[in-house]
Backbone and ligand atoms as CSV (ligand in chain L), in Angstrom:
chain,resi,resn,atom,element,x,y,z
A,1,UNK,N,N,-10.934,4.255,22.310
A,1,UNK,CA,C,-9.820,4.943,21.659
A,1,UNK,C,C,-8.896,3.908,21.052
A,2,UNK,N,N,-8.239,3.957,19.884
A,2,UNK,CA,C,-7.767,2.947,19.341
A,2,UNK,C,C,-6.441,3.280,18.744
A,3,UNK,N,N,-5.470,2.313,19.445
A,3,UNK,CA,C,-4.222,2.754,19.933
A,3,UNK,C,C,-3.252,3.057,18.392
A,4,UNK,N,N,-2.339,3.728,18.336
A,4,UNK,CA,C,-1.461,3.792,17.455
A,4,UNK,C,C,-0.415,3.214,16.849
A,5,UNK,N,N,-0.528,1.793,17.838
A,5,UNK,CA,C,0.352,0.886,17.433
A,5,UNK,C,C,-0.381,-0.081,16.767
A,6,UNK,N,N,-1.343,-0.225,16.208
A,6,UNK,CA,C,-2.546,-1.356,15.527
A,6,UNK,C,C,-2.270,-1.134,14.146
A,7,UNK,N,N,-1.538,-1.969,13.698
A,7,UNK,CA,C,-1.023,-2.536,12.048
A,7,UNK,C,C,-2.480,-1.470,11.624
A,8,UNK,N,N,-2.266,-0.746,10.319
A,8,UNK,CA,C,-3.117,-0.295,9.490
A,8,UNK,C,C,-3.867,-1.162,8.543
A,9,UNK,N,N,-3.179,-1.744,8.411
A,9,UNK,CA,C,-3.474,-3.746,7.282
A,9,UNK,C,C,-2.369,-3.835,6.905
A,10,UNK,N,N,-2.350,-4.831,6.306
A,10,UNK,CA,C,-1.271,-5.937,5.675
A,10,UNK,C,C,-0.318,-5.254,4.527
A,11,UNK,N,N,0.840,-4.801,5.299
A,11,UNK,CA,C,1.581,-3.837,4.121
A,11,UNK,C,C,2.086,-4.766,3.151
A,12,UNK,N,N,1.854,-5.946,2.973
A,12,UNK,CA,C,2.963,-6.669,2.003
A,12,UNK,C,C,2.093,-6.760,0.863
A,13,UNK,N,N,2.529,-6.621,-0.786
A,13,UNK,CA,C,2.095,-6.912,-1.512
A,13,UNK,C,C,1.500,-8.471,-1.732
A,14,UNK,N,N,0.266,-8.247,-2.728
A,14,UNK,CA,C,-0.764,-9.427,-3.065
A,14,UNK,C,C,-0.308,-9.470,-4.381
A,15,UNK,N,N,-1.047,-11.100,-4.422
A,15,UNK,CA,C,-0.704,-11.841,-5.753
A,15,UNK,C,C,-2.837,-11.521,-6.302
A,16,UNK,N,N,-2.378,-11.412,-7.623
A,16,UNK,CA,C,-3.373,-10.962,-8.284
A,16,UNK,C,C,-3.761,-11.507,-9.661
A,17,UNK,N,N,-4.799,-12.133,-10.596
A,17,UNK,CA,C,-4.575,-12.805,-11.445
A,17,UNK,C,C,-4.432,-11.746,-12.432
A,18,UNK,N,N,-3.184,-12.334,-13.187
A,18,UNK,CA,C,-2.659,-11.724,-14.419
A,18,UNK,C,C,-3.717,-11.318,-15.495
A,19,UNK,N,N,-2.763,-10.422,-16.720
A,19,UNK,CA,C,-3.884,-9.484,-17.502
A,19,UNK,C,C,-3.933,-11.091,-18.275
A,20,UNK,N,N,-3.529,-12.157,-18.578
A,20,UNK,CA,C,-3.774,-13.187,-19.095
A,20,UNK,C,C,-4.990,-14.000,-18.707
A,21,UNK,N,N,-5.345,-13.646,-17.348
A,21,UNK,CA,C,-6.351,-14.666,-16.811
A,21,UNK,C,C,-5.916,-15.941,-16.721
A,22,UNK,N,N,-6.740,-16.873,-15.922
A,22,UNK,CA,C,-6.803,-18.029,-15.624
A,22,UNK,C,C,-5.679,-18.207,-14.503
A,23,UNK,N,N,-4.186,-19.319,-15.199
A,23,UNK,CA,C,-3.363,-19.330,-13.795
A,23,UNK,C,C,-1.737,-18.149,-13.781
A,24,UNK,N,N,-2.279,-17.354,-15.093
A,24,UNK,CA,C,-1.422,-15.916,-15.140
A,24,UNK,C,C,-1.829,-15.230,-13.887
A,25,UNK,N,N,-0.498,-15.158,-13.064
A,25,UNK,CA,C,-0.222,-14.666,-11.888
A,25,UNK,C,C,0.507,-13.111,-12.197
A,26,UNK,N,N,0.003,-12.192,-11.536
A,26,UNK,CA,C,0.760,-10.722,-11.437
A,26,UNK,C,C,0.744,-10.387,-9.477
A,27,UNK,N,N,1.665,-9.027,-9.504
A,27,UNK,CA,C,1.932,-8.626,-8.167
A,27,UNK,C,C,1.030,-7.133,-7.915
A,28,UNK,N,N,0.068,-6.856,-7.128
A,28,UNK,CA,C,-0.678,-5.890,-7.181
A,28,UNK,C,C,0.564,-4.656,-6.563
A,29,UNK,N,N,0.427,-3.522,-7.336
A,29,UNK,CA,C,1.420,-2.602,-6.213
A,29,UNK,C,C,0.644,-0.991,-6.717
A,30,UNK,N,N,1.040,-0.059,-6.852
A,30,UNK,CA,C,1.103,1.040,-7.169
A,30,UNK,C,C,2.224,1.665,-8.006
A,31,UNK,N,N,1.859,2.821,-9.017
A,31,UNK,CA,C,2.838,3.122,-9.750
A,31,UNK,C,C,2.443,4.741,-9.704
A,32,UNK,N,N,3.619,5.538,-9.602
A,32,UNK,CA,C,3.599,7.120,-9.585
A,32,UNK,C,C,3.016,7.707,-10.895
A,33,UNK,N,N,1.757,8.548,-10.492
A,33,UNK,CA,C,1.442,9.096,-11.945
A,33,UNK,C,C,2.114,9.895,-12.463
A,34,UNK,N,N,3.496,10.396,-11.441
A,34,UNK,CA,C,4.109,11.888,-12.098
A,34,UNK,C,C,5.394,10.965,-12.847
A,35,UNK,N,N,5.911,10.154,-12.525
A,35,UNK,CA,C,7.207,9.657,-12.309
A,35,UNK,C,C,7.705,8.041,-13.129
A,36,UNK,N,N,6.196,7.445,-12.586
A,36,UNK,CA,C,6.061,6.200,-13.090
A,36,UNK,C,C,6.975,5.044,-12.260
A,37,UNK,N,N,7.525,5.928,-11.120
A,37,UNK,CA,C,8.076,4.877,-10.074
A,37,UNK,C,C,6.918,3.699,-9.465
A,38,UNK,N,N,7.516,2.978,-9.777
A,38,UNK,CA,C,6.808,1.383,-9.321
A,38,UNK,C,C,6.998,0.955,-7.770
A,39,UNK,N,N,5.718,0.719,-7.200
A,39,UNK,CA,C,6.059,0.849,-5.576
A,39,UNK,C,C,5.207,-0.547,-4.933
A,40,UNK,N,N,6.085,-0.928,-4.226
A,40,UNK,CA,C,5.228,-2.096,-3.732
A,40,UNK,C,C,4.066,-2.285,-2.672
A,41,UNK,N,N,4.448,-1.097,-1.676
A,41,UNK,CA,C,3.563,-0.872,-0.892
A,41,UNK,C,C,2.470,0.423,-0.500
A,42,UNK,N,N,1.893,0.369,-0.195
A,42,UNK,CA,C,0.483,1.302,-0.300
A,42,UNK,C,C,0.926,3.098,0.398
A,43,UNK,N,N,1.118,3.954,-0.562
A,43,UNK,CA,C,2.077,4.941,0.184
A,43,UNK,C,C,0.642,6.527,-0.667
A,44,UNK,N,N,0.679,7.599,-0.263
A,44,UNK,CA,C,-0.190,8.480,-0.236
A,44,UNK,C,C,0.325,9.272,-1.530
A,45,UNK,N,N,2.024,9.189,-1.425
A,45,UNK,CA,C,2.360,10.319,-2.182
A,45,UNK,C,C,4.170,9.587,-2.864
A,46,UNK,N,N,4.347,9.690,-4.083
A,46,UNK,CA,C,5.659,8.929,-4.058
A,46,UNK,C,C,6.862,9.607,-3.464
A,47,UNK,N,N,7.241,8.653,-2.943
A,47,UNK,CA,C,8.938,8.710,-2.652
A,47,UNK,C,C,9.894,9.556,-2.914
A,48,UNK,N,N,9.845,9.932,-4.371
A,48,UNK,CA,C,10.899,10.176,-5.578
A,48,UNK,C,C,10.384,11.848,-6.072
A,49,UNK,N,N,9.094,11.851,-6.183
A,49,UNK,CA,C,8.676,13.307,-6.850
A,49,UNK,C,C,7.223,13.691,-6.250
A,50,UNK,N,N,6.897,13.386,-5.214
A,50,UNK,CA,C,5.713,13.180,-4.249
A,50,UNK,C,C,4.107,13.654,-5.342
A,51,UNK,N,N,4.331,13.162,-6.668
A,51,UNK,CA,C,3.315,12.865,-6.723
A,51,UNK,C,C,2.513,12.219,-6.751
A,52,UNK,N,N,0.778,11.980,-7.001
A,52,UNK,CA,C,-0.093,10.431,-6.408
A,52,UNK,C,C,0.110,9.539,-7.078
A,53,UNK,N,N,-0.074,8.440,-6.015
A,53,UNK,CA,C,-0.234,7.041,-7.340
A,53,UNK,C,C,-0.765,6.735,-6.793
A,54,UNK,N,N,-1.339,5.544,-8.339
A,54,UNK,CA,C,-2.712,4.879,-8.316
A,54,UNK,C,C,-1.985,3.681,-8.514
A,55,UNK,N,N,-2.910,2.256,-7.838
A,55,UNK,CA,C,-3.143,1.268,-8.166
A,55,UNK,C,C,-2.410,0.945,-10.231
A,56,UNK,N,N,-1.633,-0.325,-9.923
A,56,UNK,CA,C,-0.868,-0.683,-10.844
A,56,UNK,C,C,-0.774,-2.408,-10.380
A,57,UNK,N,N,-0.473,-3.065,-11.213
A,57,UNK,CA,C,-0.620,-4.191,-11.414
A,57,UNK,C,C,1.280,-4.854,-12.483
A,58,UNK,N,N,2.000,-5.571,-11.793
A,58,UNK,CA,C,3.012,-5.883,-12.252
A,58,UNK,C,C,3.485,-7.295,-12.592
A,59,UNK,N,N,4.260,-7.512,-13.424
A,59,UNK,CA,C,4.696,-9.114,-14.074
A,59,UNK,C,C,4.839,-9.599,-13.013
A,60,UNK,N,N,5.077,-11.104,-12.709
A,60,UNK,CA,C,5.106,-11.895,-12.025
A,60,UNK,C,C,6.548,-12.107,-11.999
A,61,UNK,N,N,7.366,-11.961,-12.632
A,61,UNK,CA,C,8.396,-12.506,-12.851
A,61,UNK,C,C,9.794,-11.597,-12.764
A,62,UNK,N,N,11.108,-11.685,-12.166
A,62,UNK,CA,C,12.002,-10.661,-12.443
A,62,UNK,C,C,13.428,-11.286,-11.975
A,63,UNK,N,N,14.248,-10.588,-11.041
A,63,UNK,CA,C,15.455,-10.847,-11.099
A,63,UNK,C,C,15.996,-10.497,-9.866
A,64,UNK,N,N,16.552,-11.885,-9.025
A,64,UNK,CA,C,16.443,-11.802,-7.863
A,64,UNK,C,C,17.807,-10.721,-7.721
A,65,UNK,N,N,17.795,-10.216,-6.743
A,65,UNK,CA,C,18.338,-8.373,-6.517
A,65,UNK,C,C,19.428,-8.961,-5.263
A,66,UNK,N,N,18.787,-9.977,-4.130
A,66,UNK,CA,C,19.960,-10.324,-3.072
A,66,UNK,C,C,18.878,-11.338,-2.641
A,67,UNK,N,N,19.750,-12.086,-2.337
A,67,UNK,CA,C,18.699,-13.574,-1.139
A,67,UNK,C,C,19.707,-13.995,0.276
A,68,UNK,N,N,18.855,-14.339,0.988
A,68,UNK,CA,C,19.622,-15.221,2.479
A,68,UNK,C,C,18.773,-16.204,2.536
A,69,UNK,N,N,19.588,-17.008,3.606
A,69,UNK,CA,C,18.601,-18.066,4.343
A,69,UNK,C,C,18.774,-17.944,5.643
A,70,UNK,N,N,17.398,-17.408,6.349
A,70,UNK,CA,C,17.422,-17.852,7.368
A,70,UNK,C,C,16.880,-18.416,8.694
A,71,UNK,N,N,17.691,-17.983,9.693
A,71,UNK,CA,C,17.926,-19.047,10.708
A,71,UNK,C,C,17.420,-18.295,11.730
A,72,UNK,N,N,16.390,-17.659,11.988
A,72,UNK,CA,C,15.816,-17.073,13.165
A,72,UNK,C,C,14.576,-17.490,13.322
A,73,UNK,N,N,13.793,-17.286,14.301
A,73,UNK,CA,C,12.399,-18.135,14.357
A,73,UNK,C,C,11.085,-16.861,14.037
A,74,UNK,N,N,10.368,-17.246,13.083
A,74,UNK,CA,C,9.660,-16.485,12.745
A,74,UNK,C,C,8.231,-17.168,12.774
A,75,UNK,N,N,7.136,-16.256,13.079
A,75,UNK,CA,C,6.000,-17.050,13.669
A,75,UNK,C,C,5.531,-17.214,11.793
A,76,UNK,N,N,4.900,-18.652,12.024
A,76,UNK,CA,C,4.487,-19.554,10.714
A,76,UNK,C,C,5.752,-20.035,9.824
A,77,UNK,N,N,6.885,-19.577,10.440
A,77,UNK,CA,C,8.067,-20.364,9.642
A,77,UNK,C,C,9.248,-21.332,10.368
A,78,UNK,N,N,9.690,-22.369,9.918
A,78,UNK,CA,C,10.845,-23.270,10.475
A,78,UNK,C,C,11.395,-23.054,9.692
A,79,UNK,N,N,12.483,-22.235,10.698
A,79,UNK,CA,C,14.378,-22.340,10.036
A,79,UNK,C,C,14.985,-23.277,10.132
A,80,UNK,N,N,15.675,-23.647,8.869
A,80,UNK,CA,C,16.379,-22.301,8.394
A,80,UNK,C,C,15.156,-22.180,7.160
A,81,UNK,N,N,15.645,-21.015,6.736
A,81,UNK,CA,C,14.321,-20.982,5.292
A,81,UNK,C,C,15.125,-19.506,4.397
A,82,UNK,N,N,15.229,-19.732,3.164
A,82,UNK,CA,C,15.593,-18.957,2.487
A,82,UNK,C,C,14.009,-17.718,1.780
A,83,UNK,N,N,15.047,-16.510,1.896
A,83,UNK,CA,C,14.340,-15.342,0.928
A,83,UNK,C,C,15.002,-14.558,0.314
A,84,UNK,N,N,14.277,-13.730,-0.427
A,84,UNK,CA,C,14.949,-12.767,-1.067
A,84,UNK,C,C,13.834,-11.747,-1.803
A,85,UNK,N,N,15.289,-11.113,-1.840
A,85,UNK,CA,C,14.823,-9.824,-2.693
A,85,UNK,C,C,14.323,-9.931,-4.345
A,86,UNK,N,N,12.698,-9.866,-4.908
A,86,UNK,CA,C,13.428,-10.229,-6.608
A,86,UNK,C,C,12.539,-8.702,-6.845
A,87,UNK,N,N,13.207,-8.065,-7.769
A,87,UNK,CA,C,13.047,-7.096,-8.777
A,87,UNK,C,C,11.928,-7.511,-9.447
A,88,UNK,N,N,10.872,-7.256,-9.777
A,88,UNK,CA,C,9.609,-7.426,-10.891
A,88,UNK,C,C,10.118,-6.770,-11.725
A,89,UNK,N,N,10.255,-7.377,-13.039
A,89,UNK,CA,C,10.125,-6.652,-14.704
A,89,UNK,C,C,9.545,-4.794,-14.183
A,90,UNK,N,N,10.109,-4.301,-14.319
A,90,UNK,CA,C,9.591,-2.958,-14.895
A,90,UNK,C,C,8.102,-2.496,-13.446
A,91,UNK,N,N,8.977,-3.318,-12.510
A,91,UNK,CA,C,8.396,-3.342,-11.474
A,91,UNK,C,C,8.898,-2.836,-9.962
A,92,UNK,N,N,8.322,-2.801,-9.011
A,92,UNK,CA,C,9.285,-2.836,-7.614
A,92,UNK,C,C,9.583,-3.955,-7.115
A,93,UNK,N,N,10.585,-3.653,-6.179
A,93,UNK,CA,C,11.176,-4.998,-5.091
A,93,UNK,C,C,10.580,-5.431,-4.254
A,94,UNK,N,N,10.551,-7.088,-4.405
A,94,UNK,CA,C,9.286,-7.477,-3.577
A,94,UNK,C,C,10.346,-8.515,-2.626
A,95,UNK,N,N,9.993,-8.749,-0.959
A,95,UNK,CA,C,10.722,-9.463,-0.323
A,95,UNK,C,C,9.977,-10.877,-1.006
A,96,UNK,N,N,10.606,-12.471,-0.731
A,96,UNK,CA,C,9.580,-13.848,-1.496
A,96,UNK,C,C,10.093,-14.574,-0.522
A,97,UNK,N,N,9.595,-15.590,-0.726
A,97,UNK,CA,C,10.261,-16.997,0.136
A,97,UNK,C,C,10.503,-17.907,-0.831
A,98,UNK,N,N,11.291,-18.384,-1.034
A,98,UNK,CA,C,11.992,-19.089,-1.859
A,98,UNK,C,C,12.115,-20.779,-1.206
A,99,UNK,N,N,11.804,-21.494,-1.847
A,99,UNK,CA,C,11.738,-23.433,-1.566
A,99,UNK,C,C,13.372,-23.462,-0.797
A,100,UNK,N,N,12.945,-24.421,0.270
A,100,UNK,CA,C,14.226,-24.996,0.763
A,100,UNK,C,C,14.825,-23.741,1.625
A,101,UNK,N,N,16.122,-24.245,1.989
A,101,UNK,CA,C,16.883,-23.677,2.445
A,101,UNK,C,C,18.277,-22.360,1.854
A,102,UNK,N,N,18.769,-22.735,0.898
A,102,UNK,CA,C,19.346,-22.875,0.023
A,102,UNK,C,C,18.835,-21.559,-0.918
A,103,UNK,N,N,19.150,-20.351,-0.724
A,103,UNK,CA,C,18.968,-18.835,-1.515
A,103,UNK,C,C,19.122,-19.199,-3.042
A,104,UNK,N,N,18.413,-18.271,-4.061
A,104,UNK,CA,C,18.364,-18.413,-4.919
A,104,UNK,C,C,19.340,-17.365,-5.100
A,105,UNK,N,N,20.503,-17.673,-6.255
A,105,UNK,CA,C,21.748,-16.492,-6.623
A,105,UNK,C,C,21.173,-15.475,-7.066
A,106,UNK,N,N,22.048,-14.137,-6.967
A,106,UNK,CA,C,21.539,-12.813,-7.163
A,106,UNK,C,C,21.906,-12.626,-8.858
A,107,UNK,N,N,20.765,-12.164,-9.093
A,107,UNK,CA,C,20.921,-11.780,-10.885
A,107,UNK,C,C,19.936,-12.948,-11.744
A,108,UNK,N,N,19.822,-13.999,-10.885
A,108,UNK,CA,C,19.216,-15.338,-11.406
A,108,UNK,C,C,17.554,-14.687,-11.459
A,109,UNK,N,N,17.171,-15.323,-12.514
A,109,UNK,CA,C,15.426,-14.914,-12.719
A,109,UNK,C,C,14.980,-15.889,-11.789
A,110,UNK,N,N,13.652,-15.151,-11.149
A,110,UNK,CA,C,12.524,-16.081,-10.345
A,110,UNK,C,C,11.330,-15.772,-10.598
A,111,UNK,N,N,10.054,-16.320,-10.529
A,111,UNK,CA,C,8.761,-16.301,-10.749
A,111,UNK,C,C,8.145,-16.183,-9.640
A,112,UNK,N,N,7.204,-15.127,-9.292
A,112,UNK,CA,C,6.135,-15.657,-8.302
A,112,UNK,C,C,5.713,-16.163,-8.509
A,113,UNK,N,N,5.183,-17.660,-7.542
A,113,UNK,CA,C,4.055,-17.992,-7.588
A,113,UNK,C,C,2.934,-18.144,-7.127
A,114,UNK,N,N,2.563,-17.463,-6.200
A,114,UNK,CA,C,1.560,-17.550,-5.097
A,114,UNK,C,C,2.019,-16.942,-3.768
A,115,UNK,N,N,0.858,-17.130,-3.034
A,115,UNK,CA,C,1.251,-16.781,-1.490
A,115,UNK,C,C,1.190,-17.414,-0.516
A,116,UNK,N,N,1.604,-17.809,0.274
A,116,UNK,CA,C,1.481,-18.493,1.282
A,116,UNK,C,C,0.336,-18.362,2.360
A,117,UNK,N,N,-0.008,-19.275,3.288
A,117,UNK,CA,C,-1.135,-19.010,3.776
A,117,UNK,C,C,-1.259,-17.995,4.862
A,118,UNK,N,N,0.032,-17.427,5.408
A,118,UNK,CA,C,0.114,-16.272,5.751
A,118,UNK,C,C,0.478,-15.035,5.300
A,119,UNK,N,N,0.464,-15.168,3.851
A,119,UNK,CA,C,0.008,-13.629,3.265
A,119,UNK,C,C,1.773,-13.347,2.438
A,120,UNK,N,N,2.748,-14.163,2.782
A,120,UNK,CA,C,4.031,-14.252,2.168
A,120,UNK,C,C,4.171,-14.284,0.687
A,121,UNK,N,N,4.702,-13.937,-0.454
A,121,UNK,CA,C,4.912,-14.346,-1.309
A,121,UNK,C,C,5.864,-15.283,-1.867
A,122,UNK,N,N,5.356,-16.263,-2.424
A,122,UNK,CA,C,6.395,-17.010,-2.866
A,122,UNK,C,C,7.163,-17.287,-4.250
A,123,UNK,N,N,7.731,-17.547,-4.218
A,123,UNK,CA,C,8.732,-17.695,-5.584
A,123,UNK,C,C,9.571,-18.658,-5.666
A,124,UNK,N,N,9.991,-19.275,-6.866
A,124,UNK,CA,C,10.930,-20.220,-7.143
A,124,UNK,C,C,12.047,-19.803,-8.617
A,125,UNK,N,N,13.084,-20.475,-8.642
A,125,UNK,CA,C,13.737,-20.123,-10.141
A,125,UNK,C,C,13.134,-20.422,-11.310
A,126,UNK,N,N,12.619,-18.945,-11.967
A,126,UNK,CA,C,12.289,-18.526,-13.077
A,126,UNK,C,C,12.532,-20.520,-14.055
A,127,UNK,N,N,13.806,-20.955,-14.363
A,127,UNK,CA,C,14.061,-21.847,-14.661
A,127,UNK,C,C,13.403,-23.185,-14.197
A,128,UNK,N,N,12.965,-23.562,-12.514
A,128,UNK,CA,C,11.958,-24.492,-12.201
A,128,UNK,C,C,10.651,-24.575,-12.456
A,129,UNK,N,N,10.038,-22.869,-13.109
A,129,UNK,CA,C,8.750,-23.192,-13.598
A,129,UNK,C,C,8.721,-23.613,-15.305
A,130,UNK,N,N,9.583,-23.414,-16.010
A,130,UNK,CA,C,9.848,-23.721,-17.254
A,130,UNK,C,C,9.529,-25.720,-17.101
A,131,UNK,N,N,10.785,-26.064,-16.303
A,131,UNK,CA,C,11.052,-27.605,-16.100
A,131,UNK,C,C,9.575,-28.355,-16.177
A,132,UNK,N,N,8.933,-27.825,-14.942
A,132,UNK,CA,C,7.876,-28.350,-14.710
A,132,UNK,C,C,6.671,-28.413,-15.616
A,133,UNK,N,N,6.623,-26.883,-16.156
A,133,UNK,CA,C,5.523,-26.757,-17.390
A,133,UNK,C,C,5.571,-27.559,-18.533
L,1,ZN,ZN,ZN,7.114,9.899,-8.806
């Protein structure tokens, strides 16, 4: 018998290669067919107007919504460590981990870029992937 407390899988959104291909990065989520609400995590019926959604695929990139850093101990992370909230373009809110300690300001653009090796998403300022490129 198999208990009811056993994670269903991994509710956090995946990084997915962009409609660009190659190292074009997107955020896999779902989007409402009645509504067109953009959802990050794997849900039966939407939120907003309970009708289905299907599989949707979103920019990589958006606008961080709120960030912290912190300072609690989390298994695969040393605090302190900053995250946040960023908005995807025309997308849903995805939690990220953000470099350093040190939150990225709210309203400021950030990029995903990948995931971490425990399944986290990460992100940096929209502006540090420009620098570097
Ligand atoms: Zn809807």
């Amino acid at each position: 018998m198999s208990s009811t407390t056993e994670p269903t899988g991994d509710p956090r959104p995946r990084v997915v290669t962009g409609p660009g291909g190659g190292s074009d990065l997107a955020v896999a989520g779902w989007r409402c067919t009645g509504c067109g609400h953009p959802i990050a995590q794997q849900v039966s019926r939407c939120p907003l107007c309970r009708s289905v959604v299907a599989g949707s695929v979103f920019p990589a990139e958006g606008e961080i919504w709120a960030s912290t850093c912190l300072r609690v101990r989390v298994p695969g992370h040393t605090p302190p460590f900053a995250v946040a909230y960023l908005v995807l373009d025309d997308g849903p809110r995805v939690l990220v981990h953000t470099p350093g300690e040190q939150p990225l300001p709210p309203a400021s653009r950030a990029k995903v870029t990948g995931m971490s090796e425990t399944g986290d998403l990460l992100a940096v300022a929209a502006a540090a992937v420009e620098e570097t490129a």
